[in-house]
N, C-alpha and C positions, 0 to 999 in steps of 0.2 A: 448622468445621461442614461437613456434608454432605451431599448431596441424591443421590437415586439414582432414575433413571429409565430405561425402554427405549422407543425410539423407533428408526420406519424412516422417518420423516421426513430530497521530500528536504529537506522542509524541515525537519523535527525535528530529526534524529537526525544533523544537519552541525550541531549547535550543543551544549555543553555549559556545568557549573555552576561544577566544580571542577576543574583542571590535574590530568592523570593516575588520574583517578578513575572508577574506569567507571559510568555512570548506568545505575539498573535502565529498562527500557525501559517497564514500563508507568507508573511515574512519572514519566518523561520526563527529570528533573533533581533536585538534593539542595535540602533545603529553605534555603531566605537564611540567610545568617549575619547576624545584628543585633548590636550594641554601640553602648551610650551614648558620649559623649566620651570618659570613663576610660577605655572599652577598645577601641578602636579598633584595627578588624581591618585583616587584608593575609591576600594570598593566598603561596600557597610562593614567588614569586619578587619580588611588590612590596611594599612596606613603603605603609602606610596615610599616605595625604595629607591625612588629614583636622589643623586644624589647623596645616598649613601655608600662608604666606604667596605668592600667587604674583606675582614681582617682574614676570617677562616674559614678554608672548605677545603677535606681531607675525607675521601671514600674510598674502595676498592670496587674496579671493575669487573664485568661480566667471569674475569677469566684468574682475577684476586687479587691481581697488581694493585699495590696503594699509590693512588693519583693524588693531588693536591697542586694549591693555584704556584707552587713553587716551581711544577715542571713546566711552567709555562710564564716564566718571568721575563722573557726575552718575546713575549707577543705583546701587538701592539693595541691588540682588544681579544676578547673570550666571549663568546657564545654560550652562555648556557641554556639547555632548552629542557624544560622539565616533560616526561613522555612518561606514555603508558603503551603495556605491551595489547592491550584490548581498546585502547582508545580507538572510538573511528576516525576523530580526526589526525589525531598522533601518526596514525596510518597513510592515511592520505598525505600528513604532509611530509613522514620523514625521506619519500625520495627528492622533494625539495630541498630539505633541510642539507642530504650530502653533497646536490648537485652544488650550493651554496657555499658548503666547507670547501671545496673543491676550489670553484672560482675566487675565492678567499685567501688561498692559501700561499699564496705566493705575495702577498701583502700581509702578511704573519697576525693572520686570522686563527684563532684557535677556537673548534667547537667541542661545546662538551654535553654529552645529554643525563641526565637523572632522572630516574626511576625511584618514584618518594611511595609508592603504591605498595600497604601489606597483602593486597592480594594476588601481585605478580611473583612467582618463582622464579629463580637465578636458571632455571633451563627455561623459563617463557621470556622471560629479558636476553638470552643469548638468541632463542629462536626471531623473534624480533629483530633484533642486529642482524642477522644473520638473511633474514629474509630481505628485509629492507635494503640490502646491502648498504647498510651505516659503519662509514671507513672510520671516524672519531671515535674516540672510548665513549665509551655508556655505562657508566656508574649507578652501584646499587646504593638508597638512602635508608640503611633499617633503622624503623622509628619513626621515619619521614622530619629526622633533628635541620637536616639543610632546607627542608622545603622550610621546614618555621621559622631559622633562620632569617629565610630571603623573604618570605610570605608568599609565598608560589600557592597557589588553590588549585590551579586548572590543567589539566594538557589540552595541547601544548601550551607551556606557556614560555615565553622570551624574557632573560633578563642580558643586556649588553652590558660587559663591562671594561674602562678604558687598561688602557697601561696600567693604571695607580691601585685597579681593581674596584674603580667607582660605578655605581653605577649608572647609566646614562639616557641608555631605555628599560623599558618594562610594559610587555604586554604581547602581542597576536605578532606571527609571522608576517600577515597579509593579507587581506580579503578574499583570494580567491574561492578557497575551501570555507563553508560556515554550517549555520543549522535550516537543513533542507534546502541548501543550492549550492550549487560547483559550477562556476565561471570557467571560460575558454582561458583567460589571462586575469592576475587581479587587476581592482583600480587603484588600490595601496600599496606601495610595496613597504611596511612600515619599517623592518627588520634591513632589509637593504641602504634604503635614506638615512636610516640612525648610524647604519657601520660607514658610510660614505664618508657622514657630519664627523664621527670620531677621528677616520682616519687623515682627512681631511682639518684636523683643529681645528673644526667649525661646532657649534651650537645645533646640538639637536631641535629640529624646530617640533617634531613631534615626541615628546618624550615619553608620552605614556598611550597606549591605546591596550581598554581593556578586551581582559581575553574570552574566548569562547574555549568550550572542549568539556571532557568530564572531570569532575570533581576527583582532587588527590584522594585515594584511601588510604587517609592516615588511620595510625593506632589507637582504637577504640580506648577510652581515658577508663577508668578501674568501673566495672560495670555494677547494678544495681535493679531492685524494682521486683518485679514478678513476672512482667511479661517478657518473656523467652524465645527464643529461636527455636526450641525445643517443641513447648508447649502451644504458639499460637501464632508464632513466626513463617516457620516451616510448613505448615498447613495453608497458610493463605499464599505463597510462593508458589507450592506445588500447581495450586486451584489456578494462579490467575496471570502466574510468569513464566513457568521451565519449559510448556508447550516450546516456549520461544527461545528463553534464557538457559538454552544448552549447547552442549559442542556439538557441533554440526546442521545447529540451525539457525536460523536466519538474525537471531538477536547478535551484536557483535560479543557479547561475555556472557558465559554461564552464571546460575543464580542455584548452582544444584547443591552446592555446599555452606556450610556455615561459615567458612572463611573468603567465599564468594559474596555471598550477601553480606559480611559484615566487612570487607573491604570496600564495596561500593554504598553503604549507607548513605556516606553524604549524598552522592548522584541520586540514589531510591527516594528520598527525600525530598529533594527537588520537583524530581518529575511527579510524583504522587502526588504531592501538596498544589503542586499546578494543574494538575489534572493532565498532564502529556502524557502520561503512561498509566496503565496499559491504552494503546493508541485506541481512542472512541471518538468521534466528533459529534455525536448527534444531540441535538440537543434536549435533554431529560425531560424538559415540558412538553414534549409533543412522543406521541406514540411509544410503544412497546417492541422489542426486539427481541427474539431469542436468540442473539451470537452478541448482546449486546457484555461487552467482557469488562465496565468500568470496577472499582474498588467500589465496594459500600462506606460511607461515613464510618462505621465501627472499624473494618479493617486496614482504612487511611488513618485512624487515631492510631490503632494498636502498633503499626509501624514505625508512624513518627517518635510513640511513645519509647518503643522498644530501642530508636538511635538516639535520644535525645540521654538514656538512660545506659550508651556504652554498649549498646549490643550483647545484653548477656545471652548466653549459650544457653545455659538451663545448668541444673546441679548435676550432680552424681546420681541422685535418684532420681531423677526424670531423663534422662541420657537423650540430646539431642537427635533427631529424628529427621536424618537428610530429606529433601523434597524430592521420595522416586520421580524417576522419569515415567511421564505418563505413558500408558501401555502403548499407546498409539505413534510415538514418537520418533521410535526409530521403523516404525512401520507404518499403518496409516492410520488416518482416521475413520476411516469408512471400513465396511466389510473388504475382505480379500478382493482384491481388482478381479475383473475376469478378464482384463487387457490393461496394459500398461504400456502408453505410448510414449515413446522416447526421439528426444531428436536422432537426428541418423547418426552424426557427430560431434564430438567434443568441439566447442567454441573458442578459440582464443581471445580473452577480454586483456585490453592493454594495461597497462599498469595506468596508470591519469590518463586524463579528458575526457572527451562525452565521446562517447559508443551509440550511433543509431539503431536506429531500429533492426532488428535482424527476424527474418521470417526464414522457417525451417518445412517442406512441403512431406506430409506420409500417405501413400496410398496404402488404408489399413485392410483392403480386401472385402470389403462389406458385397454380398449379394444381396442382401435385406436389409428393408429396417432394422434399425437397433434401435433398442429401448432404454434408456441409459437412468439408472435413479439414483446414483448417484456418481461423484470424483471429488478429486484431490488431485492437486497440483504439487510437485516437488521441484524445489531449486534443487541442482544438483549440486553450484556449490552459491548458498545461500549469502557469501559474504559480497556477492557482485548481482546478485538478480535483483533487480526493484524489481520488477515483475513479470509475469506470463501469461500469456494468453492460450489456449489451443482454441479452434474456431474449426468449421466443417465451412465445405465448399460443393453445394451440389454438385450432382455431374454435368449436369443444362451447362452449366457456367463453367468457364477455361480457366479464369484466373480468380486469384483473390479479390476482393476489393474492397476499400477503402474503408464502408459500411459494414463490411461482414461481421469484426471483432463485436459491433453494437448491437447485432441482430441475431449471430451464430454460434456465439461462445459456446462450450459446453464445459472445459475447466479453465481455472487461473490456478494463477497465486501471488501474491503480493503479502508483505507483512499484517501480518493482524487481521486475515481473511480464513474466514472456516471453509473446511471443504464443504462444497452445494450436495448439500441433502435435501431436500424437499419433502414434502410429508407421501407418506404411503401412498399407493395407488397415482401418483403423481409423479412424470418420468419426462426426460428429453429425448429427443428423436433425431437421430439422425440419418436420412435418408439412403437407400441404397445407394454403391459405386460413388458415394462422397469422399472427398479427400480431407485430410486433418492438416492443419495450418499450425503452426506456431508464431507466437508472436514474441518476441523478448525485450527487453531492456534492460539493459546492463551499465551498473555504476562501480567503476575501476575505484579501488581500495589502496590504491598505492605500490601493487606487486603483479605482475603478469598471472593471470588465474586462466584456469578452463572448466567449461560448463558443458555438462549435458543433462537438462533437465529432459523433466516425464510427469507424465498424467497419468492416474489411476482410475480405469472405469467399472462400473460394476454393472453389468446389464440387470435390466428387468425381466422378467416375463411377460410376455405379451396380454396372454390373458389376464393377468394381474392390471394392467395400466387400467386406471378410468379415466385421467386426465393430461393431456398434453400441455408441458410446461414451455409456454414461448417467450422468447426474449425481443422485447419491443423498445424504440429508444424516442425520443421526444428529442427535436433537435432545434438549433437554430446557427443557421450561416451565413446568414444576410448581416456581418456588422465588421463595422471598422474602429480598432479600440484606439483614441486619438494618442499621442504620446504627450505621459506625465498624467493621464487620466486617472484619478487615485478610486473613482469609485462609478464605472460603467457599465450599468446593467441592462439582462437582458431577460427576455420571454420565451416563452415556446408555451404551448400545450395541444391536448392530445382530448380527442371527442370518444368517446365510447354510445355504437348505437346498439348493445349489445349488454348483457348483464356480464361484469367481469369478475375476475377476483385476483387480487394483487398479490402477489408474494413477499416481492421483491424490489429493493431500490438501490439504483448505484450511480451518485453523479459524479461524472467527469468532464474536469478540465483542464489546463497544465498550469505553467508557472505561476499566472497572472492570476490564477484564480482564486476567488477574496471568500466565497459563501454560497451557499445553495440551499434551493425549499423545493419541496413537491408537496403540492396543493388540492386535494381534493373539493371540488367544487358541484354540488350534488343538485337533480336535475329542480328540487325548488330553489335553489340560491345560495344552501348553507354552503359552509367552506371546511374545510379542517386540512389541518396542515396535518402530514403522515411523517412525514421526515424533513427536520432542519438542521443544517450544517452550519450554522455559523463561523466557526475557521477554517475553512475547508484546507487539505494541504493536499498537493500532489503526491507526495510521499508515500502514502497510506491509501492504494485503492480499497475502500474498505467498500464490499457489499452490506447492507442493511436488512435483515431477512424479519418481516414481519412478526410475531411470536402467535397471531391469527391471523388470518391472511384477511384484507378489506374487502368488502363488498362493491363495486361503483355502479350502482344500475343502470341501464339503459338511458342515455340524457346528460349524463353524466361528464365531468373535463377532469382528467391531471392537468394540473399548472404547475410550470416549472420556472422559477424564480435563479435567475444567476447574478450576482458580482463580480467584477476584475478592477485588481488594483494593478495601473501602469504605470506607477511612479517611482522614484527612486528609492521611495520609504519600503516599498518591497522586496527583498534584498535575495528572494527568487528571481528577479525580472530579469529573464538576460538583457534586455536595451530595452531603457525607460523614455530614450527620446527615437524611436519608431513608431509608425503606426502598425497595427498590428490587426492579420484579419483571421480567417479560418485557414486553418491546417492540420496537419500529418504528425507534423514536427514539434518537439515540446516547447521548443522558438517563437511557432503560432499559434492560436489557441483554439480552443474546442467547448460548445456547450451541448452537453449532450447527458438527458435524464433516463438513463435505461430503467427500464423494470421488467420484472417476471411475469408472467399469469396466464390467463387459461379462461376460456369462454365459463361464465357461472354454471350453465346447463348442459353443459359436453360430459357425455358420460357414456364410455366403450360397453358397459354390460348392455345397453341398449341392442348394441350388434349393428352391425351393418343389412340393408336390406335382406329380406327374405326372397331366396329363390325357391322356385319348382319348377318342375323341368314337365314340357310341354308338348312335347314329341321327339322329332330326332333336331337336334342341334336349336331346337327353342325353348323358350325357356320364360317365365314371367316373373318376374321382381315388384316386390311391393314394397316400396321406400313410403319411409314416417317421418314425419317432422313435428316436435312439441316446441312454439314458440313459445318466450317467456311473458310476452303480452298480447293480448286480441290482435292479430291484423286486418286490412282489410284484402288482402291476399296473399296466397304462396302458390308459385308457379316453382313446377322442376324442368331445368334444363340441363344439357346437355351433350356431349359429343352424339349420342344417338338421337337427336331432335334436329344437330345442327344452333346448339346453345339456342335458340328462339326463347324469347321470353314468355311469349305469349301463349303456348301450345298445348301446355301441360298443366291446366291446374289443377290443384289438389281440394281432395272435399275435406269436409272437418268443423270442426274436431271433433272429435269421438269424446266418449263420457270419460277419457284419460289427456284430451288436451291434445291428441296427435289427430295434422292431417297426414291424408295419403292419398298414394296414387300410384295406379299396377299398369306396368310398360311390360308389352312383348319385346324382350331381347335377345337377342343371336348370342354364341359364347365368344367370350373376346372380354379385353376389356373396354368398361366405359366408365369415362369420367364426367363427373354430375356435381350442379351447386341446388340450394333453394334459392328462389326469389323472392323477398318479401317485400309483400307493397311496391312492387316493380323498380326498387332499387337497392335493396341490402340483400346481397349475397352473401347467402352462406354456406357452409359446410354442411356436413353430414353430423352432430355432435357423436352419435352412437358408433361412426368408424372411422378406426384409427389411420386409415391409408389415404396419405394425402402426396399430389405430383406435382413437379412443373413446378415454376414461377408464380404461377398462381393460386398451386396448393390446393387443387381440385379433389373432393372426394373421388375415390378410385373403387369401382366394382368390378371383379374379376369373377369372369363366368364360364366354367366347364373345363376337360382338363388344360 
């Protein structure tokens, strides 16, 4: 289906369902495999333990006590759940997992958790219990000898075992939590139905459903080769992971050490081979970006190669070579802020569910423009922010609205998003006596957390700008996504009468969203596509920043192509049998193609008209205008004519292209557009002061 409109308006995607399978991104992950007792699944390398007896399991916990299944021969089933102290889902689920030993408990349910992971420390396994507040022992597995035992690969992963120590299920807690969505309530409760069916002498009727989460870091087997962690490992980490893959930012696990990276190999593996990581969506046949952060083919070999070969470290003579942390990291990426804007207050984010939207208001004291050329966005505590917005709110305007974040941004942040540099002489404005907006969304990690995020601005120089960077969105709101709809799309695009130049693109939309195009369509016919998304994920607001910015001449359309999948097979969709129209909320959905850019021939050295002073308080101004094509006219109006189209026109052009036209004016200000061809108004390109709602060129005359 299709809808046609024109408007001028890390924690996912590090986990997968299936070994070597690439998950489409807007469903996050492939749907569970289920099987009764007779069919009893396994994944390509484990064979299915369901059924099987288990003779022996004997660890110490967090605290050194030796546990074994003997302390627990008078229960009448055992939980074990395999965790990690960095896993994102391990997180999210284990205050499930105690509220469960809890209600268990009095029907002599015993839960046990293991830690099979070389690159979690016995003080990051206690911190984790600890956090979590997980009441059952949590055992350490060095070697990961139980996880091979049982076949455990993932966390979380569930193994139920009866009285006899059989096992009965194997596999996922429950659907609530998975890869890129979090449900209100699951629709499975798998882990629940199997302890019933046990306790109950009944038949498991689902005995296996496979798991989702990160890959065990087992013990790297006797390593070999030449490629090293040292020599070629380390180097492409540094380049293309630790921005993120460090403590205190936004990836859930560091990647800064050699027992980091070689604990999580299997997981690095995964995602690189699939392409989920480092987070990129666009798709390589169409256009160039410079924030574009995928791996190259050479450095996705030397990876694989380097796990497939044990993760060597390097010799003694080449002495492994940690991946510093980039300079920027614990400070920013942009030059020193010359403002750093912070919410007022720390945020309370709840431990589970979904968190709305929270808006934070700052009056930063602006009596002028600001010239802004660059920011940076900071989660303050990155293991709960999807993302942030900050956005300005004229003075004209009381409140925020709806529109604004599409049209007024000035920083974000979201994972896998650089900070907005723009090229030289190139800046954002934000208007006198404007107010700063926040915008947040917050995803609970399983433990009550508090945020006070901030923005980092660097002003410009005024006399420096030549070009004003605007943010424009392409929209479309007229549509009703029917329920179970697996592939609904929509239009919008955007006319330029005016020579543009593009920066920038960023499409958004929420759960349902399946894929995205922006289409440049040029004024003889030809098409070219600028940026395509084919998986698109809500997870990842990633900006697209040109690597040169496009041309659109006058005549000229972006077209924006959108998909949503409303069906079940999308395993983001909060409710697949609703219909679903435009909204606010990540519930309903949104199409909306923003981009960057700036009139082609707006350029501040031009200056703003020329005045001379005329006697006592008069004064004469000669305003210029060079359009980019012949017109058949240009008329100047404004506040001092009484905006009349008709009254003023200009002669021209002179042997440089510009007309003109000299008005006696009084000192004051006045606000003035061009008319061209008695219907496109425009600006002043040569001054940078622009007011109002309508964004009038503004001349200011005498003191």
């Amino acid at each position: 289906m299709t809808a046609v409109a024109s408007s001028s308006l890390f924690l996912a995607l590090l986990l997968t369902a299936t070994p070597n399978t690439p998950t489409p991104q807007n469903a996050g992950t492939q749907r569970p495999v289920q099987a009764s007792p007779a069919l009893k699944t396994s994944t390509a390398k484990n064979p299915s333990p369901v059924g099987k007896r288990i003779e022996h399991l004997a660890l110490r916990d967090v605290l050194g006590a030796a546990r074994s299944l003997e302390d627990w021969k008078d229960k009448q089933a055992i939980v074990v759940v395999f965790l990690c102290a960095e896993c994102p889902l391990a997180r999210q689920y284990a205050p499930k997992l105690g509220e469960l030993a809890v209600k268990y408990a009095d029907r002599r349910v015993q839960f046990v958790a293991i830690d099979s992971n070389q690159q979690d420390t016995l003080a990051e396994i206690e911190h984790f219990q600890r956090v979590h507040k997980i009441g059952f022992p949590v055992l350490r597995d060095p070697g990961s000898k139980i996880a091979d035992q049982l076949g455990a690969s993932r966390t979380p992963e569930v193994f139920l075992l009866d009285a006899a120590h059989v096992v009965r299920y194997w596999g996922r807690i429950d659907d609530q939590f998975g890869i890129g969505y979090t449900r209100k309530t699951p629709n499975n409760r798998y882990l629940q139905d199997a302890l019933e069916a046990v306790l109950e002498g009944k038949t498991v009727q689902t005995a296996a459903v496979e798991s989702v989460g990160c890959r065990i870091g087992r013990v790297s087997r006797q390593p070999k080769g030449d490629v090293t962690y040292a020599n070629q490992i380390a180097p492409i980490l540094r380049a293309r992971c630790v921005s993120c893959h460090q403590t205190g930012e936004i990836a859930p696990f560091p990647l800064t050490t050699y027992a980091d990276a070689s604990g999580w190999a299997d997981t690095i593996r995964e995602v690189v081979e699939t392409r989920r990581m480092p987070p990129w969506f666009a798709n390589p046949k169409y256009g160039k970006f410079s924030n574009d952060c995928r791996l190259s083919d050479e450095e996705t070999r030397l990876l694989c190669t380097w796990i497939d070969n044990g993760t060597p470290e390097g010799s003694s003579s080449t002495p492994a070579q940690e991946p510093s942390k980039p300079e920027f990291a614990s400070g920013w990426r942009i030059p020193k802020p010359d403002l750093v804007v912070r919410m007022p207050k720390p945020f309370k984010v709840r431990a589970t569910g979904i968190v709305q939207y929270q808006y934070f208001t700052i009056d930063p004291g602006f009596k002028h423009d600001v010239w802004v050329r660059a920011t940076e966005g900071h989660a303050g505590n990155p293991s709960v922010v999807h993302h942030m917005v900050l956005f300005f709110v004229p003075p004209e305007q009381k409140e925020p609205r709806p529109e604004d974040p599409l049209f007024r941004t000035i920083g974000s942040f979201a994972p896998g998003t650089p900070a907005m540099i723009p090229p030289p002489g190139v800046s954002r404005r934000i208007p006198a006596g404007s107010k700063l907006v926040f915008q947040m969304h917050y995803t609970p990690n399983g433990s009550e957390q508090f945020d006070q995020s901030e923005v980092g601005l660097v002003f410009d120089d005024p006399q420096r700008v030549r070009k004003e960077l605007k943010m424009n969105a392409i929209v479309n709101f007229q549509f009703l996504i029917p329920p179970g709809e697996r592939d609904f799309r929509l239009e919008a695009d955007d006319d330029f009468d005016e020579d543009t130049l593009i920066y920038a693109m960023l499409p958004h939309m929420h759960f349902r969203g399946k894929a995205f195009r922006f289409t440049a369509i040029y004024p003889d016919g030809k098409k070219e596509v600028l940026l395509d998304v084919p998986h698109y994920d809500f997870n990842w607001q990633n900006v697209y920043w040109l690597a040169e910015p496009k041309l659109l001449p006058a005549g000229s359309r972006l077209w924006c192509e959108a998909s949503f999948d409303n069906s079940a097979n999308n395993l983001a969709n909060p409710d697949p049998t609703r219909s679903v129209h435009w909204g606010d909320q990540t519930w309903d959905e949104m199409m909306v193609g923003s981009y960057y850019c700036c009139p082609a021939h707006q350029d501040f050295a031009l200056g703003p008209p020329r005045v001379t002073p005329k006697g006592k308080d008069r004064y004469e101004a000669l305003f210029r205008y060079r359009p980019s094509t012949t017109p058949k006219s240009i008329y100047l109006a404004g506040s001092f004519n009484g905006w009349k189209k008709d009254q003023q026109r200009m002669s021209g052009p002179d042997k440089d292209g510009f007309y003109t036209a000299s008005v006696a004016l009084p000192a004051g200000r006045h606000e003035y557009k061009f008319l061209v061809d008695g219907k496109k108004w425009r600006v002043d390109p040569g001054n940078p002061v622009q007011v109002g709602k309508h964004e009038n060129s503004l001349l200011v005359i005498g003191p």
